[in-house]
N, C-alpha and C positions, 0 to 999 in steps of 0.2 A: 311182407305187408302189401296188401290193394295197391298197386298203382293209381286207381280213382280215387281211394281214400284219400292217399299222399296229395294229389292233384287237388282234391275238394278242398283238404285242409290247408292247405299252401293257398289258394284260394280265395276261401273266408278270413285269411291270415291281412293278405294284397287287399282287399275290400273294409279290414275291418284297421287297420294301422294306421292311414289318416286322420280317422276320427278319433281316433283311440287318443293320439298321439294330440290334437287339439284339445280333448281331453283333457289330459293330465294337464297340460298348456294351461285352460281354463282353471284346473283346480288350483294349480300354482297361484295363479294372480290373482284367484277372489283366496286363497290365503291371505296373502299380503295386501293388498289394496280397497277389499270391501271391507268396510271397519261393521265390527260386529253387531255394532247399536243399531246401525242402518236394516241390519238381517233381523233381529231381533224385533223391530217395527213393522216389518214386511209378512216375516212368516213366522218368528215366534209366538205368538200372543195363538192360543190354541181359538179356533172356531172356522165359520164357514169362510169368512174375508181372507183367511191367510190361505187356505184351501185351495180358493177361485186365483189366489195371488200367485200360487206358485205354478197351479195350470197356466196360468196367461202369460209369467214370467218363461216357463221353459219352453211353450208351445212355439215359438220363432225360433230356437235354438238351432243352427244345424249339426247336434248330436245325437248319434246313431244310442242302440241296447247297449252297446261297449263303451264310448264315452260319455256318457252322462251319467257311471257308475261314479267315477274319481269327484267330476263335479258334485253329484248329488251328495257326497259324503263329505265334500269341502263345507258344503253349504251347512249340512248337518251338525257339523264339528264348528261353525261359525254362529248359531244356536237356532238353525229353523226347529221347529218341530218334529214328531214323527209323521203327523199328516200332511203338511204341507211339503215334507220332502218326500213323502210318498205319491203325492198330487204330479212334482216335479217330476219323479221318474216317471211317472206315466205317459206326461205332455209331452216331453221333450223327445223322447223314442220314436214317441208314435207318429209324430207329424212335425214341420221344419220349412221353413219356406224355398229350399231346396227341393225337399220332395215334395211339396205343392204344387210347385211349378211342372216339377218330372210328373206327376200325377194328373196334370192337366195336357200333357203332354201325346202321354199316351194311355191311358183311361176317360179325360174328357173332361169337362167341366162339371159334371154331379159330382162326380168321385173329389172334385179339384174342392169343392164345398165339403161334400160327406165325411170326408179322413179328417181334416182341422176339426171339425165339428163333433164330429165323435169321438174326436182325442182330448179336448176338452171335457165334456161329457164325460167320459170315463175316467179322466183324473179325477175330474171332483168327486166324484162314487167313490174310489178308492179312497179319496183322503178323507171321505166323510165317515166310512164302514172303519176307517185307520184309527180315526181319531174314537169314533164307538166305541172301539175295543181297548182300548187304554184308559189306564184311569191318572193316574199322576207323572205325566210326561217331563217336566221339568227336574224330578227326583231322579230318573234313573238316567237322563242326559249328565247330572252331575257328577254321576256317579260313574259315569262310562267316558269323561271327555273331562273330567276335572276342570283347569285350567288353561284347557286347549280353546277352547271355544273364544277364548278372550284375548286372544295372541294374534287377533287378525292385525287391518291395518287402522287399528286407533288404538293402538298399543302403547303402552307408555313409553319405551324405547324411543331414542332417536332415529329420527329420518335419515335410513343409510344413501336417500337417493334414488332416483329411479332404474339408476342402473345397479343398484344394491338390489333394489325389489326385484329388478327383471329376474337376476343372476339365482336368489331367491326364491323364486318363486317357480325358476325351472328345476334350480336343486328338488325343492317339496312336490312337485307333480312327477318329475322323472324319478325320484326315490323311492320318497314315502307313498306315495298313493300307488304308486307301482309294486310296494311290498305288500300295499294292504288290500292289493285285488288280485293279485299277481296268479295266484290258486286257482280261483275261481273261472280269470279270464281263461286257463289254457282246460280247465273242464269242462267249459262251455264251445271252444273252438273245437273239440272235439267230439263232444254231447253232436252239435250241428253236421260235420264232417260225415259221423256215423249214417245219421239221418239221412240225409243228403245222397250218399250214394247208397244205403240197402233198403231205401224206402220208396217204392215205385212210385214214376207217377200219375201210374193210375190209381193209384188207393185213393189221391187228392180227388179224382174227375169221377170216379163210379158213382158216389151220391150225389152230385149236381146239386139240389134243391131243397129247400127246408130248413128243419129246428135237425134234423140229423146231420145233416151236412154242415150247418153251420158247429155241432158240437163236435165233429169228425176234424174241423178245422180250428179248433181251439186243442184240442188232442193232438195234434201236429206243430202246433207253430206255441207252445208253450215252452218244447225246452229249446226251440230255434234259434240260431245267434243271427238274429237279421238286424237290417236296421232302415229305415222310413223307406228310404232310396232304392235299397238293393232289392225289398221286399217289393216294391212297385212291378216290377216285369216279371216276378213269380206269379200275383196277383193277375196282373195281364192275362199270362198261361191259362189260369185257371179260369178267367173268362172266353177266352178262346178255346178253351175246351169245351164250354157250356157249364161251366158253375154259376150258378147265381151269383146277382150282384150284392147281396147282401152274403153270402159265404165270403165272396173273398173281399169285401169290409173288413169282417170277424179274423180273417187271416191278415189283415194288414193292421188292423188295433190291436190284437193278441202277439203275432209274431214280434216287433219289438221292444211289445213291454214286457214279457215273459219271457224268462230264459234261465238257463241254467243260471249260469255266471251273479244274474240280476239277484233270483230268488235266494241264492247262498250268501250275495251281499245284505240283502233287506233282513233276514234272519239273523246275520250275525250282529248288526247294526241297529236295527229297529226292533228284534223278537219275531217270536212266532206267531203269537197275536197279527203283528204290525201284517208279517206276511202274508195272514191267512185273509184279512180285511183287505189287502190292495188283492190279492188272484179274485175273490167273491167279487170287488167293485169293478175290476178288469172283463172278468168274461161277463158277468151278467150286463153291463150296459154293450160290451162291442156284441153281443146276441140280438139286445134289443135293437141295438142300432142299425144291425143289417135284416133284421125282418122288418122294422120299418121302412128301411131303404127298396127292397121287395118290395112293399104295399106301394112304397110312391113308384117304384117302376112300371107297376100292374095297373095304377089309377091313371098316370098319365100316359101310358102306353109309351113310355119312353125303351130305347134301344141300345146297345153296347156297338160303338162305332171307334174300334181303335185306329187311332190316328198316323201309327207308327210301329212298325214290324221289330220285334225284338233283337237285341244283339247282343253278345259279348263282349263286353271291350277288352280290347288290346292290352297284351302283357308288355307294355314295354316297360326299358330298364329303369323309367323315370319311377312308374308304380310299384317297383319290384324295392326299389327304396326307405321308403317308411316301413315296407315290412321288415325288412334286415336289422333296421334300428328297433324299431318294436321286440324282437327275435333276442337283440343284442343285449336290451333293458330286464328283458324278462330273465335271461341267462343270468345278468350281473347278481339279481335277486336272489335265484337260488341259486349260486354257487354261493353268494355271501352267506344264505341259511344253511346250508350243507356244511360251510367252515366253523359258521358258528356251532351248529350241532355237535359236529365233531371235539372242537375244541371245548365241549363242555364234561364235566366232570362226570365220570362212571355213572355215580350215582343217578343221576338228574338223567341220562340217556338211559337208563333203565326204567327211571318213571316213565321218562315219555313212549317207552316202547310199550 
């Protein structure tokens, strides 16, 4: 196999296992401790309000494409809607007060405006086009989450404690949410890997400018496993190559909301409707939002003045960490589906083959 491959994937592995791993952390606890009435107030009630709620809720998050799958599906299963957890995945990806800050860093203070701005923006499109396309959300969340959704923390059960909840609540993020994206996260770290190393980059830099270049960078960074952060100094790249500033916008809103990993969650979890209304609400506003970005660059004669030369950071052993555990979690998953498989009767291994 590629040596670069290995290296890229190992890579996206170290980069993508902190967040991952706060992640499931987050899923765990709003399991246990966000009582569902509260969710139900917030982002249940179908319309624009839950919509704007769940943008503005995840938009401060600092969770990358990979962690804010487990959460958005906590939240799901706690009883948001499909729009408004479709709104959440969008925000939350795309922008974080982390990457604000990195963004202002080294792209400048428009950019430090422009990404919050349009990550917002394009949730609510999503959750609006989400919500368009469904007609009785409340019917097939019963149907697909039963009595799960009511097992948060206003449960009729007694209070095992905080230290019950903690214990809890890492059990349900390190298991269950680990089994129920387990799939998807390791054909997305590989979907990315592939990309990464047999995709030059100049196929990014030859169109520079435009409604072309911007759809050449939605065509790239769809099945990309990035996340606010990481995608920041690829962006850079592609201003310092001479991409417009509104292409790579469209590559910084698009890249961590679209992804392999993402679209195969929203599918199995929301439908295909659900998925086809967040891609439609996703690219079409981060398109608008960087050819507007364009016109204000053109009107005010503003300039790309990077502040800070890109770098690699350091493999040391402390980063090398969360990936092994990540690596470990994922392992426990399918060895435990492979025994179960095994251990199931002739017949039913026949079906499923």
């Amino acid at each position: 196999m590629n040596a670069e491959l290995l290296h890229n994937f190992w890579h996206l592995v170290v980069e993508s296992a902190p967040w991952l791993l706060v992640g499931y952390l987050l899923a765990g606890i709003i399991k246990q401790v966000v009582p569902s009435s509260w969710v139900e107030r917030q982002l249940a009630r179908p319309g624009l309000g839950s919509i704007v709620r769940g943008a503005v809720i995840g938009a401060p998050l600092p969770l990358c494409s990979c962690g804010v799958i487990p959460t958005a599906l906590a939240i799901r299963k706690a009883g948001a809607s499909r729009s408004a957890t479709a709104s959440f995945l969008v925000a939350t990806p795309e922008t974080g007060v982390d990457s604000i800050a990195y963004s202002y860093a080294i792209l400048g203070p428009v950019f430090a405006v422009a990404r919050p701005l349009g990550a917002l923006l394009s949730a609510v499109s999503a959750g609006v086009l989400v919500r368009a396309m469904e007609v009785d959300d409340n019917v097939v969340m019963a149907r697909k989450t039963g009595s799960d959704c009511c097992q948060g923390g206003d449960s009729g059960s007694s209070d095992p404690g905080p230290g019950g909840r903690l214990a809890a609540a890492v059990h349900y993020g390190f298991g269950q949410m680990i089994a129920d994206t387990a799939k998807w996260l390791v054909i997305g770290l590989v979907a990315a890997a592939l990309i990464t190393t047999y995709v030059p980059q100049a196929f990014f830099l030859q169109w520079g400018d435009g409604l072309v270049a911007m759809l050449i960078m939605v065509a790239i960074g769809l099945p990309m496993y990035l996340c606010a952060t990481a995608s920041t100094p690829l962006a850079a790249g592609l201003l310092f190559a001479g991409a417009s500033p509104g292409a790579a916008l469209v590559f910084l809103l698009t890249g961590p909301a679209t992804n392999i990993a993402t679209m195969g969650v929203i599918r199995e979890q929301l439908g295909i409707r659900s998925l086809a209304g967040y891609l439609v609400g996703v690219i079409t506003m981060a398109i608008l939002c960087g050819l507007g970005l364009n016109q204000l660059f053109t009107v005010f004669d503003w300039s790309f003045t990077p502040e800070q030369a890109l770098h690699e950071q350091g493999w040391s052993p402390w980063r090398q960490l969360p990936a092994m555990v990540l690596v470990l979690l994922i392992l426990r998953v399918l060895l435990r589906n492979l025994l179960g498989f095994l251990h199931k009767p002739a017949e039913e291994i026949q079906k499923a083959v």
